[in-house]
TIDREN-684086 format. One line per 4 residues: their letters; for each residue x, y, z of N, C-alpha, C. Coordinates in nm, 2 decimals. Layout:
N
A) X Y Z X Y Z X Y Z ~ ...
***
This chain:
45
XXXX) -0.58 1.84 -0.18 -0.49 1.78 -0.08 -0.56 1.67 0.00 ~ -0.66 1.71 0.00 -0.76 1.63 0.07 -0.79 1.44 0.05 ~ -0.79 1.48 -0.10 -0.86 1.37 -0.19 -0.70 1.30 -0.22 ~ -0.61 1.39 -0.19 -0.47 1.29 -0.23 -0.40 1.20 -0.12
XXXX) -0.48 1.26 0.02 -0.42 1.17 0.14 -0.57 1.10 0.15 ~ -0.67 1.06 0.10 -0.80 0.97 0.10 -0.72 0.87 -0.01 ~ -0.64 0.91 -0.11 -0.59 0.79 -0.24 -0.47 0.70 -0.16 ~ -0.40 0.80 -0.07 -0.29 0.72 0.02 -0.34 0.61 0.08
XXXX) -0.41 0.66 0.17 -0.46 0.57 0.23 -0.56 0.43 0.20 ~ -0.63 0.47 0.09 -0.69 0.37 0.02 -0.59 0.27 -0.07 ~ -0.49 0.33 -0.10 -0.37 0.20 -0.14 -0.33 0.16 -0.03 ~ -0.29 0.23 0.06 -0.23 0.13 0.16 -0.28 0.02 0.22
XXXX) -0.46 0.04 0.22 -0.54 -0.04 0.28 -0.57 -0.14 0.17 ~ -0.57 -0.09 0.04 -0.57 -0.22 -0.06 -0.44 -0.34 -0.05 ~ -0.30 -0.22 -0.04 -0.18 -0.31 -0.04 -0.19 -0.43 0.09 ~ -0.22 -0.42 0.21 -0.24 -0.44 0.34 -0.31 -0.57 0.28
XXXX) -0.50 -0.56 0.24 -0.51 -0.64 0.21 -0.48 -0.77 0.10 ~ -0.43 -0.70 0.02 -0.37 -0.81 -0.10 -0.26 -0.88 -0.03 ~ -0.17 -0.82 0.03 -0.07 -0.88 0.09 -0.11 -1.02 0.23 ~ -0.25 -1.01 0.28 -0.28 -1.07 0.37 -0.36 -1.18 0.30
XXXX) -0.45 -1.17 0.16 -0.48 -1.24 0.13 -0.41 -1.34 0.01 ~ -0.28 -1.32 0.04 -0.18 -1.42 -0.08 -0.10 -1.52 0.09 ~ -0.11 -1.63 0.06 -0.07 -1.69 0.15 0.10 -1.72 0.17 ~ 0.17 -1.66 0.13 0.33 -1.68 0.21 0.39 -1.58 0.31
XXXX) 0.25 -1.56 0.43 0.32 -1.53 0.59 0.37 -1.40 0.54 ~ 0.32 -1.29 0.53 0.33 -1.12 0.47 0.38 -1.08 0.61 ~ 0.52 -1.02 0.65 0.51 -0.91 0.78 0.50 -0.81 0.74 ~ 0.46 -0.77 0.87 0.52 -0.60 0.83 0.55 -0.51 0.79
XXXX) 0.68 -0.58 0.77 0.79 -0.50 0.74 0.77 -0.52 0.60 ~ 0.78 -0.64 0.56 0.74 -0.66 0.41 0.63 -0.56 0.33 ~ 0.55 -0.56 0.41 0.43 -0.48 0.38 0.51 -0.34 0.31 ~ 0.53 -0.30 0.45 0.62 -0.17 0.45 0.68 -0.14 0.36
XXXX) 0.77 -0.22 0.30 0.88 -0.19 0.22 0.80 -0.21 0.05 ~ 0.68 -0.26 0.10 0.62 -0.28 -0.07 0.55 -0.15 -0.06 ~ 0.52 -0.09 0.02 0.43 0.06 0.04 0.57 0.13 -0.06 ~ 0.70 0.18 0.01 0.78 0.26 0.01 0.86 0.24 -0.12
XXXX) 0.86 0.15 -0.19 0.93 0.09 -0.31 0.79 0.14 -0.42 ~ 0.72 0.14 -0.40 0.61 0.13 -0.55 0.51 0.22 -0.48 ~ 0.48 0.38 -0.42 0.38 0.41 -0.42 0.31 0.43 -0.55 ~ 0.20 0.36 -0.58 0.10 0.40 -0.71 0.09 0.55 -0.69
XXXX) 0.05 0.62 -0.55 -0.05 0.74 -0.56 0.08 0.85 -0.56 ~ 0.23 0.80 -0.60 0.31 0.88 -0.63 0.34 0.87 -0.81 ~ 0.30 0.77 -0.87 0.30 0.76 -0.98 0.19 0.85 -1.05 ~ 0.10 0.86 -0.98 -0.03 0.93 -1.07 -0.03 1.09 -1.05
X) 0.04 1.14 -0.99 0.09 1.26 -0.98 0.10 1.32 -1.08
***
């Protein structure tokens, strides 16, 4: 359980960054909704 909220959070913090480093102005919310549409660490289940 441990090791599966450490994978959460290491995508989120990869998504976060990929999204900051592509340049067309990433919010939030955008962020957000790319979290909640496509978790990987729900796919590897």
């Amino acid at each position: 359980m441990i090791e599966i909220g450490k994978n959460i959070r290491n995508d989120i913090t990869e998504r976060i960054l990929h999204a900051l480093s592509i340049r067309e102005t990433p919010s939030i919310q955008k962020i957000a909704v790319d979290i909640n549409l496509s978790p990987r660490w729900l796919r590897r289940q």
